[in-house]
VEXFITI-88875 format. One record per residue (C-alpha): residue number from 1; residue in three letters; x, y, z. Coordinates in nm, 4 decimals. Layout:
<pts>
pt pos: NUM | code: ALA | east: X | north: Y | up: Z
...
</pts>
This chain:
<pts>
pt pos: 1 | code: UNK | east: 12.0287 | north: 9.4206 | up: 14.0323
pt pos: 2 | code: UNK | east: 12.4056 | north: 9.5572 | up: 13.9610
pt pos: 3 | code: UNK | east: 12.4637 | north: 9.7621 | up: 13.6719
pt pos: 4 | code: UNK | east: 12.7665 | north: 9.7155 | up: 13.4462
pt pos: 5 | code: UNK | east: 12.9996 | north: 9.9815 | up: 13.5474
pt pos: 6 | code: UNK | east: 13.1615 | north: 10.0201 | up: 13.1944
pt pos: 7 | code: UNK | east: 12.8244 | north: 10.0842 | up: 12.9719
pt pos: 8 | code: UNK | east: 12.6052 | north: 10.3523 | up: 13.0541
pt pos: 9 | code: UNK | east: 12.2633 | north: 10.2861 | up: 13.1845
pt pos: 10 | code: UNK | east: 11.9446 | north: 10.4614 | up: 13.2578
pt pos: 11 | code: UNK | east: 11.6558 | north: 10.3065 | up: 13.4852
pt pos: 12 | code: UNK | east: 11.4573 | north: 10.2319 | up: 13.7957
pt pos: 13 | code: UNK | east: 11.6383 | north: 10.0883 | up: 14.1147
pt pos: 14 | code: UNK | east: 11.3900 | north: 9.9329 | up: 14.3609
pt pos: 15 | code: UNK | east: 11.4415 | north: 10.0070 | up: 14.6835
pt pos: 16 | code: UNK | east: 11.2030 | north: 9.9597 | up: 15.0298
pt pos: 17 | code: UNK | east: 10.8375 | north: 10.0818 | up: 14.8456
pt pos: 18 | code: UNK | east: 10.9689 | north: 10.2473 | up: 14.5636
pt pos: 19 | code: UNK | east: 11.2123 | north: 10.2659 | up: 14.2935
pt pos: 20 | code: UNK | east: 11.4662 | north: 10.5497 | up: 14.1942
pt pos: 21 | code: UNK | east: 11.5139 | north: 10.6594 | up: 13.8623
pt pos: 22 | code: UNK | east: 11.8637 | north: 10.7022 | up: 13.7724
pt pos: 23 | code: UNK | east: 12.1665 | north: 10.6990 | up: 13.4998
pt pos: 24 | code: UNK | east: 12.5477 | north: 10.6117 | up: 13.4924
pt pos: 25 | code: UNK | east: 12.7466 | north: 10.7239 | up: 13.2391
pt pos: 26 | code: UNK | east: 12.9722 | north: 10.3940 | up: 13.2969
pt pos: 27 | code: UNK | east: 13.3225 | north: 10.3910 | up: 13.2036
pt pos: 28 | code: UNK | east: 13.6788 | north: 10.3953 | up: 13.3862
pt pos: 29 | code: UNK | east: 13.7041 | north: 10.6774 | up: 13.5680
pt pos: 30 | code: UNK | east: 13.6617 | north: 10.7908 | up: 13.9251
pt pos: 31 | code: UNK | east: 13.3067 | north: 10.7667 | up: 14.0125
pt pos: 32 | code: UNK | east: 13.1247 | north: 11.0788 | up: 14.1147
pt pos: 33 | code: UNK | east: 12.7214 | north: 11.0515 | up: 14.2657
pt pos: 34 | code: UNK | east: 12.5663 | north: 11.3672 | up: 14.2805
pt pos: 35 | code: UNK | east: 12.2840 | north: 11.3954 | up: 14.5855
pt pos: 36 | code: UNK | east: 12.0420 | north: 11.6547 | up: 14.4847
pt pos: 37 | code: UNK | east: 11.8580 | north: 11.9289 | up: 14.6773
pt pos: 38 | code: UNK | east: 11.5776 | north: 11.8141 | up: 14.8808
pt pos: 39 | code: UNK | east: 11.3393 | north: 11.8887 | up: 14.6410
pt pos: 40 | code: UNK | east: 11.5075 | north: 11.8636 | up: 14.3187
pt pos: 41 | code: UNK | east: 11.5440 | north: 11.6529 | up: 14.0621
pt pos: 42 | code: UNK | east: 11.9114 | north: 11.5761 | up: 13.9316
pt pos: 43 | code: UNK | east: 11.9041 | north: 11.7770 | up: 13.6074
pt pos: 44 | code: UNK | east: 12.0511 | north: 12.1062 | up: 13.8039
pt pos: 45 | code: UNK | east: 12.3950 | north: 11.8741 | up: 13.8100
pt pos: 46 | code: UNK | east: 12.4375 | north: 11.8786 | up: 13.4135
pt pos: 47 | code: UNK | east: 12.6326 | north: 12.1533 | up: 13.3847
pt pos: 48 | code: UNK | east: 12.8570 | north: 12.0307 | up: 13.6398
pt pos: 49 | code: UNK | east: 12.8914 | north: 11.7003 | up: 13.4526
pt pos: 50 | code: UNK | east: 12.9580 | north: 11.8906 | up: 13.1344
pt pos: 51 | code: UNK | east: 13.2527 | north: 12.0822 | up: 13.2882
pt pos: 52 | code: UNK | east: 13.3994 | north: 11.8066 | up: 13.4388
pt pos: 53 | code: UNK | east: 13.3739 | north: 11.5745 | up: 13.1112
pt pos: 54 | code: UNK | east: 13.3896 | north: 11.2187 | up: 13.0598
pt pos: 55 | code: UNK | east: 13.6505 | north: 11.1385 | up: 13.2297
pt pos: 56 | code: UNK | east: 13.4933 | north: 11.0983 | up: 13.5043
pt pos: 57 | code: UNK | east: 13.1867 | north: 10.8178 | up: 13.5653
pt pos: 58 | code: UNK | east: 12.8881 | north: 11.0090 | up: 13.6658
pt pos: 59 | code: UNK | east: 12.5774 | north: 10.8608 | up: 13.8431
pt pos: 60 | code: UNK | east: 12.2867 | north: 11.0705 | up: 13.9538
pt pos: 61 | code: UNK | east: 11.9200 | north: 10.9968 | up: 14.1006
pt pos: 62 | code: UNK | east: 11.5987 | north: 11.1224 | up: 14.1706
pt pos: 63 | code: UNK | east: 11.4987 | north: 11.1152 | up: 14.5458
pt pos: 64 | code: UNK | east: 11.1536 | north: 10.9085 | up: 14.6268
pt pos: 65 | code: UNK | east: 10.8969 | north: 11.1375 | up: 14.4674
pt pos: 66 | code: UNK | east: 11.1323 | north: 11.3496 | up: 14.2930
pt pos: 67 | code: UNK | east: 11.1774 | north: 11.3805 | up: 13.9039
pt pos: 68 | code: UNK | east: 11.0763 | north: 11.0526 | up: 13.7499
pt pos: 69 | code: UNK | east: 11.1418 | north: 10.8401 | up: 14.0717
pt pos: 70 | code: UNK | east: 10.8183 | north: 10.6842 | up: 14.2207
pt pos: 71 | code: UNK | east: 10.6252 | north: 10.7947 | up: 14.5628
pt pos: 72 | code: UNK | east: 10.6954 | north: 10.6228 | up: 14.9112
pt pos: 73 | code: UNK | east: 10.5049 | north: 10.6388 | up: 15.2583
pt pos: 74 | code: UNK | east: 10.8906 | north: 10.7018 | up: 15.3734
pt pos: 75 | code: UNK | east: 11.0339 | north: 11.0511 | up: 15.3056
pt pos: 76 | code: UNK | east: 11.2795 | north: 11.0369 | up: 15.5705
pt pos: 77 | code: UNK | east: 11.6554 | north: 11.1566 | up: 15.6268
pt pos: 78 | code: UNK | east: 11.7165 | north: 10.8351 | up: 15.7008
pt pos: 79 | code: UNK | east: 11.5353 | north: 10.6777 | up: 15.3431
pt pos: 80 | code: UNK | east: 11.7386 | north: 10.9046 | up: 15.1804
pt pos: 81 | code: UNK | east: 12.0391 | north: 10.7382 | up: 15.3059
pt pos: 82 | code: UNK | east: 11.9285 | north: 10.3812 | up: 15.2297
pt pos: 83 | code: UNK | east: 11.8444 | north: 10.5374 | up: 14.8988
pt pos: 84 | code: UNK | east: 12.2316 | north: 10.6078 | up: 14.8797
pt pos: 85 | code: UNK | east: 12.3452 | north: 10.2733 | up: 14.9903
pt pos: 86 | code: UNK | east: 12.0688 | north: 10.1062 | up: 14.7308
pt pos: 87 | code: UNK | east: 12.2319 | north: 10.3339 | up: 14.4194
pt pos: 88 | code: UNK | east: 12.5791 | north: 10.2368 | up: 14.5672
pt pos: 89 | code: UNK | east: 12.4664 | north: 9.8764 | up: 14.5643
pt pos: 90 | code: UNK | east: 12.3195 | north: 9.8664 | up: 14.1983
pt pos: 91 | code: UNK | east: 12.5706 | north: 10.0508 | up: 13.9973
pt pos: 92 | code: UNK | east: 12.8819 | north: 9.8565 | up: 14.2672
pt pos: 93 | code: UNK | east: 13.0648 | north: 10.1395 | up: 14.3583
pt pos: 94 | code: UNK | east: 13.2525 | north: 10.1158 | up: 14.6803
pt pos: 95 | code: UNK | east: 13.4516 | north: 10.3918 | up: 14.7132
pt pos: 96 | code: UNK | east: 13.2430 | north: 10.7076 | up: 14.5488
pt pos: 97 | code: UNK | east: 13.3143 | north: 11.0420 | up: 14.5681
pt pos: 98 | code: UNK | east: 12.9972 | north: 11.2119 | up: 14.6742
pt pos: 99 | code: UNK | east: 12.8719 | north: 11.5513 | up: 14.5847
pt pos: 100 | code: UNK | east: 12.5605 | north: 11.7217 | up: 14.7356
pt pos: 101 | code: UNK | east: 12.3833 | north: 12.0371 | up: 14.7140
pt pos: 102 | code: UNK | east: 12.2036 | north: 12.1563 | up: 14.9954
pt pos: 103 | code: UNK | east: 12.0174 | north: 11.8971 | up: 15.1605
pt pos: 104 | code: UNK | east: 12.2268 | north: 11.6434 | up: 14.9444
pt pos: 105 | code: UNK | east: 12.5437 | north: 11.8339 | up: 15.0637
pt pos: 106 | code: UNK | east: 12.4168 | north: 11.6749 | up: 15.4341
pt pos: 107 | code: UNK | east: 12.3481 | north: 11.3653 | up: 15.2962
pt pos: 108 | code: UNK | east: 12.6657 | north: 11.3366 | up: 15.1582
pt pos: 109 | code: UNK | east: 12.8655 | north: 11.3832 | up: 15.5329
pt pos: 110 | code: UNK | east: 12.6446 | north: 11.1244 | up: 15.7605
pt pos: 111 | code: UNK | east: 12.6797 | north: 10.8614 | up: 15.4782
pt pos: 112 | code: UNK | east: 13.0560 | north: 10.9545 | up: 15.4794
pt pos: 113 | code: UNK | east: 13.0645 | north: 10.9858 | up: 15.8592
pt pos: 114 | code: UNK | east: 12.8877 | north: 10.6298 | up: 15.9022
pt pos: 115 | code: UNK | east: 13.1406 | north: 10.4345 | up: 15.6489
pt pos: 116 | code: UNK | east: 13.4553 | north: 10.5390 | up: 15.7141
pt pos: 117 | code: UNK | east: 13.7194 | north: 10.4533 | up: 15.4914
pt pos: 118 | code: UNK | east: 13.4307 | north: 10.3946 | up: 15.1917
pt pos: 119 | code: UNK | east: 13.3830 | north: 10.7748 | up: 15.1064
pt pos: 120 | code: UNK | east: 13.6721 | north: 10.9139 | up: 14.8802
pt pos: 121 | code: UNK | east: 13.6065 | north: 11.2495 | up: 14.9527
pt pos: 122 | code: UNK | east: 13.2944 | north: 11.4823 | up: 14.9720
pt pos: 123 | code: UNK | east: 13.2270 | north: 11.8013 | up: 14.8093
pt pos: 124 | code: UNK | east: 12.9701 | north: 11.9814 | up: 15.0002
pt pos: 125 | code: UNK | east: 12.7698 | north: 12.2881 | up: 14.7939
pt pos: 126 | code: UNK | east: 12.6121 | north: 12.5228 | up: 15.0050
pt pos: 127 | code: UNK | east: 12.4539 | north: 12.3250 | up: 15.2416
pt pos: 128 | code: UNK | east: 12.5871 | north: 12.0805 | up: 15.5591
pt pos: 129 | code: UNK | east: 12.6808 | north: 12.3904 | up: 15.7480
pt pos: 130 | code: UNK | east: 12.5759 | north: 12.3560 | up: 16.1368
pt pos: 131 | code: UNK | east: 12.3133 | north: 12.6022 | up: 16.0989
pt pos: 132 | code: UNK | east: 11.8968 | north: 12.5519 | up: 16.1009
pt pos: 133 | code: UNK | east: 11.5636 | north: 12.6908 | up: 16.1599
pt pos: 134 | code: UNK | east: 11.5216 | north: 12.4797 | up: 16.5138
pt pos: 135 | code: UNK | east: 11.2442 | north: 12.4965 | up: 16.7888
pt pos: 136 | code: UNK | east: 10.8995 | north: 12.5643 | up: 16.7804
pt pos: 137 | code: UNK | east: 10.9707 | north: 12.9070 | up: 16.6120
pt pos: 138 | code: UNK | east: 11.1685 | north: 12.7668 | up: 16.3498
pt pos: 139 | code: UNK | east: 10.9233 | north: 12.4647 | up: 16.2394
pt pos: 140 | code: UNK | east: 10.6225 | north: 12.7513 | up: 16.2848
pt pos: 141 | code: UNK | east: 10.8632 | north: 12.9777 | up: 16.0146
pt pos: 142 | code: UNK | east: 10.8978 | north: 12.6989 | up: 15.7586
pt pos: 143 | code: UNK | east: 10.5045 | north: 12.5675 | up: 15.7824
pt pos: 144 | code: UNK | east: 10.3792 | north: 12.9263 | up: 15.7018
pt pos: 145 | code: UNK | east: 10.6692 | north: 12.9174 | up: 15.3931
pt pos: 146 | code: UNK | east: 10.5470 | north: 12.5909 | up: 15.2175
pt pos: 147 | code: UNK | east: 10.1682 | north: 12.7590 | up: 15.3009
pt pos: 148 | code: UNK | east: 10.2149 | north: 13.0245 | up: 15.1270
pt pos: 149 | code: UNK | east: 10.4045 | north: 12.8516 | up: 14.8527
pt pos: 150 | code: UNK | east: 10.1079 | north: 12.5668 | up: 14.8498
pt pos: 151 | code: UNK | east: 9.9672 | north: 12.7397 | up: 14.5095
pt pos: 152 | code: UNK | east: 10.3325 | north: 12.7293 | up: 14.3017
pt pos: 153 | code: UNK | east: 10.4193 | north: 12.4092 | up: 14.4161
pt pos: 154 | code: UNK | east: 10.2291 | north: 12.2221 | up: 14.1190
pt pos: 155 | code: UNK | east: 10.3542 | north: 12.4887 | up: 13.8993
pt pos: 156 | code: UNK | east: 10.7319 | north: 12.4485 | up: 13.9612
pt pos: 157 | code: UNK | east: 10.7567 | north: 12.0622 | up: 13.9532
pt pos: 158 | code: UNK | east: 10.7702 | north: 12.0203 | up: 13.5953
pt pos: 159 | code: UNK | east: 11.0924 | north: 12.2099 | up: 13.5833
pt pos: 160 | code: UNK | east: 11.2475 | north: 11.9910 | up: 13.8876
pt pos: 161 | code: UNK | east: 11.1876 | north: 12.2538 | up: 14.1509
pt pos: 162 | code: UNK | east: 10.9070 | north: 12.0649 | up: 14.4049
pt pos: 163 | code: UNK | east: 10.8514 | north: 11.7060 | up: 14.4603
pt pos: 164 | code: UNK | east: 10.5077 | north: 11.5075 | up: 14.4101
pt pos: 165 | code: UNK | east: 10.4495 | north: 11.5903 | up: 14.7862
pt pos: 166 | code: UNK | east: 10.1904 | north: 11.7949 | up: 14.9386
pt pos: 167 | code: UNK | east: 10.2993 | north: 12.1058 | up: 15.0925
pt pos: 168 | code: UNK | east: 10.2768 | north: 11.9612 | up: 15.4841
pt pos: 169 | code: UNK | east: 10.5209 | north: 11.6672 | up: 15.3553
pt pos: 170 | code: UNK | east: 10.7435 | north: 11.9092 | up: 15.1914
pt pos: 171 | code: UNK | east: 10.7396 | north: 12.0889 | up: 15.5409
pt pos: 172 | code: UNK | east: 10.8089 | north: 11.8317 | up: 15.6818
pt pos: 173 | code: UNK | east: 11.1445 | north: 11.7018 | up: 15.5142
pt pos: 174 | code: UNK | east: 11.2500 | north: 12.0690 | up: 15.5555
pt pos: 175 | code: UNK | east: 11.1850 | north: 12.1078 | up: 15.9296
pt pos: 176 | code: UNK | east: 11.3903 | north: 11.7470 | up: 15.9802
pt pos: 177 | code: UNK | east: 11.6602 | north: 11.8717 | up: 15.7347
pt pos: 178 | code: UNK | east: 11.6807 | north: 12.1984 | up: 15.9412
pt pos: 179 | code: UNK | east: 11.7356 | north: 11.9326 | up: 16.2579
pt pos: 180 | code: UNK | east: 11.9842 | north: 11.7323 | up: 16.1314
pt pos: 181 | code: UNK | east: 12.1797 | north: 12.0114 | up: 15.9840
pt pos: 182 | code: UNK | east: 12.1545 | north: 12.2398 | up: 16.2900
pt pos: 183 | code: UNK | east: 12.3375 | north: 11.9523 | up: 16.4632
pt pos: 184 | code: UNK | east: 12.5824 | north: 11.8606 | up: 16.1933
pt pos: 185 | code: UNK | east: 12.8881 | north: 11.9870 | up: 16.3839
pt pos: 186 | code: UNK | east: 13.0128 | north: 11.6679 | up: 16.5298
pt pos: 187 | code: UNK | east: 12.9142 | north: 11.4418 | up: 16.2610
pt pos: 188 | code: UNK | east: 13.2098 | north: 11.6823 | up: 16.0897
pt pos: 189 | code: UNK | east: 13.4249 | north: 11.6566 | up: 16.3065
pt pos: 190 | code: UNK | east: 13.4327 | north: 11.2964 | up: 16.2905
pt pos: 191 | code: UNK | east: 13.4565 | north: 11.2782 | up: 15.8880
pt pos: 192 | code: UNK | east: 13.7931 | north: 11.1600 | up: 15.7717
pt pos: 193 | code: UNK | east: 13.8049 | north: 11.1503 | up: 15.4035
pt pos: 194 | code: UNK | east: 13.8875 | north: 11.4798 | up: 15.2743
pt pos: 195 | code: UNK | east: 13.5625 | north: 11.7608 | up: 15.2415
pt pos: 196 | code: UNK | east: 13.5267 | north: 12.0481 | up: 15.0215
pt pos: 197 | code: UNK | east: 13.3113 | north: 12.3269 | up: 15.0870
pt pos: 198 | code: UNK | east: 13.1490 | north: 12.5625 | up: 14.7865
pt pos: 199 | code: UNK | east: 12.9931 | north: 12.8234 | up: 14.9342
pt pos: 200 | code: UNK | east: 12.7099 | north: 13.1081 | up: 14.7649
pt pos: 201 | code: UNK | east: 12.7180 | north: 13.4212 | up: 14.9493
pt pos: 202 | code: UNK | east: 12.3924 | north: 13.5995 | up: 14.7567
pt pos: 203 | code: UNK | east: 12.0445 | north: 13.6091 | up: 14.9630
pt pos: 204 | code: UNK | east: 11.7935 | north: 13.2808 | up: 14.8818
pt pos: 205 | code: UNK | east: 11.4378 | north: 13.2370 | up: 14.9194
pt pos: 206 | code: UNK | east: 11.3566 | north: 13.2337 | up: 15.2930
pt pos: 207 | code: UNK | east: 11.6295 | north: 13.3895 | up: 15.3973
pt pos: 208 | code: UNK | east: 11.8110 | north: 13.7276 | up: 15.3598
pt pos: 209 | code: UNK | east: 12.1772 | north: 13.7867 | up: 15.2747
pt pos: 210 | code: UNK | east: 12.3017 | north: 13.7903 | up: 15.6240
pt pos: 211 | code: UNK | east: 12.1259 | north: 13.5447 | up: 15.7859
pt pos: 212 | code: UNK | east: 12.2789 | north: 13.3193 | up: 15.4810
pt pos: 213 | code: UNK | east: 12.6105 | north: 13.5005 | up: 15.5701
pt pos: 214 | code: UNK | east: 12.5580 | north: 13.4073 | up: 15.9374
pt pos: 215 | code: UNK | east: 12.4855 | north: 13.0427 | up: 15.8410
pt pos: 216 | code: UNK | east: 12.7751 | north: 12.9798 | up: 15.6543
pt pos: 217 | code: UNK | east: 12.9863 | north: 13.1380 | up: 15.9109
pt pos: 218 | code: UNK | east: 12.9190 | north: 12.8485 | up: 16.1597
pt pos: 219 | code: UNK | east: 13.0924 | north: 12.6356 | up: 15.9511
pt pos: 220 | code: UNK | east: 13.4034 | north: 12.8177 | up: 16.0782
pt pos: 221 | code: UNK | east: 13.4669 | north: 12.5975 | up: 16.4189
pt pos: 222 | code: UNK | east: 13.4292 | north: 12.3176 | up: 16.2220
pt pos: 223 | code: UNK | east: 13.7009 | north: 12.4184 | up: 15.9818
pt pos: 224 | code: UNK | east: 13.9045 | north: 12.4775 | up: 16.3033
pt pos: 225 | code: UNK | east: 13.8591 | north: 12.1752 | up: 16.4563
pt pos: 226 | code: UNK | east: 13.9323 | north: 11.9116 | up: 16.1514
pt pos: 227 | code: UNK | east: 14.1881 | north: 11.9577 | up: 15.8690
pt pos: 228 | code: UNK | east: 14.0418 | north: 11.7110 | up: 15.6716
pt pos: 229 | code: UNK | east: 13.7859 | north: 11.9852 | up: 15.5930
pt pos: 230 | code: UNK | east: 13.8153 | north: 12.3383 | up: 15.3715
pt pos: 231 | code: UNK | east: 13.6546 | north: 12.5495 | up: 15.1724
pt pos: 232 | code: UNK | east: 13.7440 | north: 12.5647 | up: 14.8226
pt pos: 233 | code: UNK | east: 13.5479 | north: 12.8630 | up: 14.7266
pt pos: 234 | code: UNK | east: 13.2794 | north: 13.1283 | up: 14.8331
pt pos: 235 | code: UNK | east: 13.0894 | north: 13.2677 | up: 14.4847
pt pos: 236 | code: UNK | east: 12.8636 | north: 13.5243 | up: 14.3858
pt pos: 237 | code: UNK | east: 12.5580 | north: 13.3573 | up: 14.3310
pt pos: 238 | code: UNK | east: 12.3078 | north: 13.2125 | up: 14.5591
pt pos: 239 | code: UNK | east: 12.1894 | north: 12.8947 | up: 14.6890
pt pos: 240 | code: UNK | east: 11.9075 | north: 12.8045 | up: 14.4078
pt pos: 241 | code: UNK | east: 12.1692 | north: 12.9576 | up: 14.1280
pt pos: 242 | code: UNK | east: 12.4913 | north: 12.7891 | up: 14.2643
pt pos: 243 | code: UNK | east: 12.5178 | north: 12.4797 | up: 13.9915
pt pos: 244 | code: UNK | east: 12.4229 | north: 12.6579 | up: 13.7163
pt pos: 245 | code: UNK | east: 12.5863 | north: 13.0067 | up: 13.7626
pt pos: 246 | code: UNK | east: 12.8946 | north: 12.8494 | up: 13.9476
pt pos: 247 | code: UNK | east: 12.9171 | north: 12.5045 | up: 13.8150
pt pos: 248 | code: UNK | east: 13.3117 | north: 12.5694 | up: 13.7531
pt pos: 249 | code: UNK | east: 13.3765 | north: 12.5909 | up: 14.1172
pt pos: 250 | code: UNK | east: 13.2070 | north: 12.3061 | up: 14.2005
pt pos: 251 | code: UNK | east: 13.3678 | north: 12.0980 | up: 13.9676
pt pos: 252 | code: UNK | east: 13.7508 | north: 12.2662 | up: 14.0279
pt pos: 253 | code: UNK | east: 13.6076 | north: 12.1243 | up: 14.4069
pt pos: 254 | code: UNK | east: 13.5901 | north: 11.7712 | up: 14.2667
pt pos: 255 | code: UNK | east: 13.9003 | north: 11.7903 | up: 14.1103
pt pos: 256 | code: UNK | east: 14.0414 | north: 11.9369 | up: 14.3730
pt pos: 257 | code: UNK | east: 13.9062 | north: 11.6525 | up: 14.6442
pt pos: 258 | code: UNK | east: 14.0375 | north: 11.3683 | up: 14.4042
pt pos: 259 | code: UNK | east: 14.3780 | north: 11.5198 | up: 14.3814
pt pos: 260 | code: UNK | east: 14.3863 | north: 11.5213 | up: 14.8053
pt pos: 261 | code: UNK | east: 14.3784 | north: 11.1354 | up: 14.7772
pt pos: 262 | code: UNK | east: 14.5829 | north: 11.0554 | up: 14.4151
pt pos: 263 | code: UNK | east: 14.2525 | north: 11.0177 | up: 14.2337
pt pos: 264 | code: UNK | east: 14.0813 | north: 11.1952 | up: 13.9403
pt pos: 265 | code: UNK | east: 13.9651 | north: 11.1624 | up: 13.5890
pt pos: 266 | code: UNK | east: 14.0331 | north: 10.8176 | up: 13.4060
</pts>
């Protein structure tokens, strides 16, 4: 299926054992696809969208077993990225300009990293920094987490906050996330579109203010090592308040990665 890219739509895209529920505003302008948290569903993005107006052609998603998208036997890093290339494929965008929170915000580099040339630009919000929970300590720390949280999870997914996973899977896609993003560094330095970095700089669940500080100061070599790469800005708020409380910087970061290759709002 391809979606007409100057009407906007809302459905299901099919893709491997399941199908992704998503919308595209349509119309002229640059298009922006926003890759959510790992367990969200898009609806943190809207006031993003709002600030950055319709100028712009937003496109969002749910993840497999997120929001209103259906279950998979395939929660994978790697299903999340043919879930990219499948919303690419339907709505025919070639050249996006992707923007991802947390686990998203990692998403949003390997895709950019494996098609060079395709990506526009990537804003990054809080997340793809070359820090993780790693080892046998580290997957041990985040199994007890989703343990404890086993009781809320059912409780928080109506509002977009837990997937339709059991607590083990959502350990899992955390403790692979952690991998990947532990070992982000190099995938980084080989990104060539420009990448814009929002950061939060409050404490988050599961982890106190300066181990976040710590974390987001090993994105430092990085910045180093390629110019393509900055931070736009670091903001008060933390890591599960970012879009909502900061939603202007992220979207002055869109703006501000257009503008670094002559694009921006139709």
């Amino acid at each position: 299926m391809t979606i007409s890219p100057t009407a906007s739509w809302s459905g299901m895209i099919p893709v491997d054992d399941t199908a992704l529920a998503a919308t595209d505003t349509g119309g002229p302008g640059q298009a922006v696809v926003y890759l959510n948290g790992a367990y969200a569903d898009s609806r943190p993005w809207r006031p993003v969208i709002a600030d950055l107006g319709s100028g712009w052609r937003h496109i969002t998603f749910d993840e497999r077993a997120r929001g209103h998208s259906r279950r998979s036997a395939d929660y994978s890093f790697e299903a999340a990225l043919r879930d990219v290339d499948a919303v690419l494929g339907a709505t025919g965008v070639d050249r996006p300009l992707l923007v991802g929170w947390s686990y998203g915000a990692s998403l949003a580099v390997h895709w950019a990293e494996r098609h060079p040339g395709r990506a526009l630009g990537v804003v990054c919000v809080d997340g793809a920094v070359p820090y993780g929970l790693t080892g046998q300590a580290g997957r041990a720390r985040i199994r007890r987490l989703f343990h404890r949280m086993r009781p809320l999870l059912p409780l928080v997914r109506p509002f977009g906050l837990a997937a339709r996973m059991s607590a083990d899977q959502h350990a899992d896609v955390n403790i692979e996330a952690n991998e990947i993003t532990a070992s982000i560094g190099p995938v980084l330095d080989r990104v060539t579109c420009p990448v814009r970095f929002v950061l939060a700089t409050g404490a988050s669940l599961g982890g106190e203010e300066k181990e976040m500080e710590e974390m987001r100061a090993s994105l430092d070599p990085v910045l180093a090592r390629n110019p393509n790469i900055r931070v736009s800005a670091k903001v008060a708020s933390n890591h599960s308040h970012i879009l909502r409380k900061d939603h202007s910087a992220v979207a002055a970061a869109v703006r501000e990665t257009a503008s670094a290759v002559g694009h921006g709002a139709g």
